[in-house]
C-alpha positions in Angstrom: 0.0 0.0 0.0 1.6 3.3 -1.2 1.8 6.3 1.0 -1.2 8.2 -0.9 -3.4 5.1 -0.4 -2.6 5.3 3.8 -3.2 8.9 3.7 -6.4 8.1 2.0 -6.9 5.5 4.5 -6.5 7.5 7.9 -8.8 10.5 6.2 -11.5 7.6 6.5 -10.8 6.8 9.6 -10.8 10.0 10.8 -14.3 10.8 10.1 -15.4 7.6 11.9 -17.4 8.6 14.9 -16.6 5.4 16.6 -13.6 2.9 15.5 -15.3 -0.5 16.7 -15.9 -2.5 14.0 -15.7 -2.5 9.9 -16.3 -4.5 7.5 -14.4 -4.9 4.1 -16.3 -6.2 1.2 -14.1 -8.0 -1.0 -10.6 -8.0 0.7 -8.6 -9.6 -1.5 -5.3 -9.9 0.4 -6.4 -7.6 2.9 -4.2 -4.8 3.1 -7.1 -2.3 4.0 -8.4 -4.7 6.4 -4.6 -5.1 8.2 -4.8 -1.2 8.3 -7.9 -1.0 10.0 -7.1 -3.7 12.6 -3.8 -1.9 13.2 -5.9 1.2 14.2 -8.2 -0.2 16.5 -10.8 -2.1 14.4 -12.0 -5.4 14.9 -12.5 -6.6 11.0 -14.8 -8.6 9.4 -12.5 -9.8 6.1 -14.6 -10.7 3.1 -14.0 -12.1 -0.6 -14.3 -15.3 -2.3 -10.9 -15.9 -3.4 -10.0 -18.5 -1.5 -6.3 -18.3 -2.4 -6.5 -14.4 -1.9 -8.0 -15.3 1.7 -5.4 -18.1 2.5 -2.7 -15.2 1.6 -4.4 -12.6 4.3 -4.6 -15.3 7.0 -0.3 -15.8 6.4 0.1 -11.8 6.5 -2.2 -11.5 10.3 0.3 -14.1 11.5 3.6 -12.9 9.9 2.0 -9.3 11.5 0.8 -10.8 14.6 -2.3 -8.4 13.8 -5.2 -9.2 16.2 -8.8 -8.3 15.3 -9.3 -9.7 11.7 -11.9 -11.9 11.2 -11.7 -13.5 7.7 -15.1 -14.9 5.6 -15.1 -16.8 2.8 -18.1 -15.6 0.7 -19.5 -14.0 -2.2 -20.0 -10.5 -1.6 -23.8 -10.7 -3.3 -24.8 -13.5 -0.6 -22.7 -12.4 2.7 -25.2 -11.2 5.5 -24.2 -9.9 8.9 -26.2 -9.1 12.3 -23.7 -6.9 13.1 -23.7 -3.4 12.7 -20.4 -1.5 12.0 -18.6 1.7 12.6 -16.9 1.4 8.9 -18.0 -0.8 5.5 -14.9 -0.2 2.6 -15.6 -1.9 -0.6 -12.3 -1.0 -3.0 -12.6 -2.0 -6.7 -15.0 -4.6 -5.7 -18.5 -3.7 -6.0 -18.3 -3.3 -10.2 -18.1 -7.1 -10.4 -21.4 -7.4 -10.3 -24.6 -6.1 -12.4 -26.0 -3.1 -11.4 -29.4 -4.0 -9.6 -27.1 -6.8 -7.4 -24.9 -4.0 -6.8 -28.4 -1.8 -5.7 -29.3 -4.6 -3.7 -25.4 -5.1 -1.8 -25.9 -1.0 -1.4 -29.5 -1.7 0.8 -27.8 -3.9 2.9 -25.1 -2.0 3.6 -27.3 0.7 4.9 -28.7 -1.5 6.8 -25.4 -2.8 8.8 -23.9 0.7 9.1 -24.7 2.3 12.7 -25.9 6.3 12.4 -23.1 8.0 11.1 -21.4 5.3 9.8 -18.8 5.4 7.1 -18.6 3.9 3.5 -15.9 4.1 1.3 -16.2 2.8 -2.2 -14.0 2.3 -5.1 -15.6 1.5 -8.5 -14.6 1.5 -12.0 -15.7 4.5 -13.8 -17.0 4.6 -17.4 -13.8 6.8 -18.8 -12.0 3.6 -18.0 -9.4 2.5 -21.0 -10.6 -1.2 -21.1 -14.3 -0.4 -21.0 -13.4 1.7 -24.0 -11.8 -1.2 -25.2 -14.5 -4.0 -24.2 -17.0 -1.1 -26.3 -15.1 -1.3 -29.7 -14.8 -5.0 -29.8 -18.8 -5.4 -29.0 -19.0 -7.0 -25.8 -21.5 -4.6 -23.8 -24.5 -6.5 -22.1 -26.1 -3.9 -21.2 -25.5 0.2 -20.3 -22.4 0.8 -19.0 -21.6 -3.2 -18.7 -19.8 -5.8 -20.3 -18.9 -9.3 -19.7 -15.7 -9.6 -19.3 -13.4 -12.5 -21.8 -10.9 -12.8 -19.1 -13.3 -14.1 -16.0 -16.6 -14.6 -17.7 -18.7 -12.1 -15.7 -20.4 -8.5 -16.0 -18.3 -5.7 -15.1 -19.7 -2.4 -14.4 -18.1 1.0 -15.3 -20.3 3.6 -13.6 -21.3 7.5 -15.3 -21.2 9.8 -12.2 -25.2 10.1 -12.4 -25.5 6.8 -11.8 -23.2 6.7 -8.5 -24.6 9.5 -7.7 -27.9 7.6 -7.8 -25.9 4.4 -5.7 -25.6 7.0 -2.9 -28.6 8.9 -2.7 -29.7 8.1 0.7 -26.4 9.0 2.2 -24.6 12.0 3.2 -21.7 12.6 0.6 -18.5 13.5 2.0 -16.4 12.7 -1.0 -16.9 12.0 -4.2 -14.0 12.4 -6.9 -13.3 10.7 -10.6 -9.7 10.1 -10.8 -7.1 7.8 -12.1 -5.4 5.1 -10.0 -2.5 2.9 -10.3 -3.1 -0.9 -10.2 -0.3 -3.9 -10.4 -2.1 -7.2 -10.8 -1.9 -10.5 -12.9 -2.1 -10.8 -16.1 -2.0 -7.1 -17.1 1.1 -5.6 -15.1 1.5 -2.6 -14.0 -1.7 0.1 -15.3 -3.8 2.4 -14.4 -7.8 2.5 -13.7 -10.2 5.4 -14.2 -12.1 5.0 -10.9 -14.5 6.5 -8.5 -13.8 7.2 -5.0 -16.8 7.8 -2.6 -16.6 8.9 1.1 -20.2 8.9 2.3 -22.2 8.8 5.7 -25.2 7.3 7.3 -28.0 9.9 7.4 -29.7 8.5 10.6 
C-alpha cells in the first residue's frame, strides 16, 4: 500500500465517529483490512478468493495483527447481524450487475450504525478497457460488459449513476480520478475509478 493510499486511509478513519468494527467487502489480500485492525478495528475480512483469503490469513500471522476476522463468501450473498462503525468496498462492487450492486448497497445501509462510514472504489465509465471492451462489442447492457478474461459483467459507472448508488447517504467525498493498479495478467496500469466517502444519514 503506497503512502497516498494510507493517507487516503486515515482521512477515513478519521471521520469515523466510533472505531469499533468494519467491514471490508471484498478484501482480496487484505491490506485495508490489516490497516484498519492496526488502528483499532475489529474486522470482518470478506471475498471469495479462497487463495487471496489463505494469503491474508499468512500476512495477520507474519503481522501478529489481532482483530481480523476472515469470511469466505460471495460479496452478493454475505449477511451480517452486526452493525459496523466502517463498511470499505475497494474495486469490488463493479463485479457485479448493477441492480445486485443496488441490492449489496441496501444492505449496507442497513449494517452501518448512524453516522457510519462507507468508502467505495468503483470503476468508472472513462475507463481504457471499458473503452476497449466497447469497440470489440461485448457490452451487455448500459455501461456493462462481460468480461473475456473471468466470464462475468463488469460495471463501469457514469457519475449520475453513483450519484444515484448514494442517494440516501450523506456525501463527504466523491471524486473521478485515475489510480494505479499492479495485478496478474495485465502488469503494471492504471484505472479510471471512482472514489466515494459517504455517511449514514440517521
Amino acid at each position: 500500500m503506497d503512502d497516498e493510499e494510507k493517507k487516503l486511509l486515515e482521512y477515513i478513519v478519521s471521520s469515523c465517529k466510533e472505531k469499533k468494527n468494519a467491514l471490508d467487502l471484498g478484501c482480496g489480500s487484505g491490506g485495508h483490512s490489516l490497516f484498519l485492525a492496526q488502528k483499532g478495528f475489529l474486522v470482518d475480512s470478506v471475498d471469495s478468493n479462497s487463495k487471496a483469503l489463505e494469503g491474508l490469513k499468512e500476512r495477520i500471522k507474519v503481522k501478529s495483527v489481532s482483530g481480523v476476522t476472515v469470511i469466505n463468501s460471495d460479496i452478493a450473498q454475505f449477511t451480517s447481524d452486526k452493525k459496523y462503525d466502517l463498511i470499505i468496498a475497494v474495486s469490488s462492487l463493479h463485479f457485479f450487475q448493477i441492480q445486485a450492486i443496488k441490492d449489496i448497497l441496501a444492505r449496507i445501509k442497513n449494517w452501518l450504525v448512524d453516522d457510519g462510514i462507507l468508502f467505495l472504489r468503483i470503476f468508472s465509465n472513462k475507463d481504457d478497457e471499458f473503452i476497449k471492451y466497447i469497440k470489440e462489442g461485448r457490452q451487455s447492457a448500459p455501461n456493462e460488459i462481460i468480461s473475456p478474461r473471468i466470464n462475468k459483467s463488469i460495471h463501469y459507472f457514469s457519475q449520475e449513476e453513483v450519484r444515484e448508488l448514494v442517494k440516501n447517504f450523506e456525501v463527504i467525498k466523491l471524486e473521478e480520478c485515475k489510480k494505479f493498479a499492479d495485478h496478474q495478467p495485465d502488469g503494471q496500469h492504471w484505472h479510471w475509478v471512482f472514489e466515494v466517502i459517504a455517511k449514514k444519514i440517521s
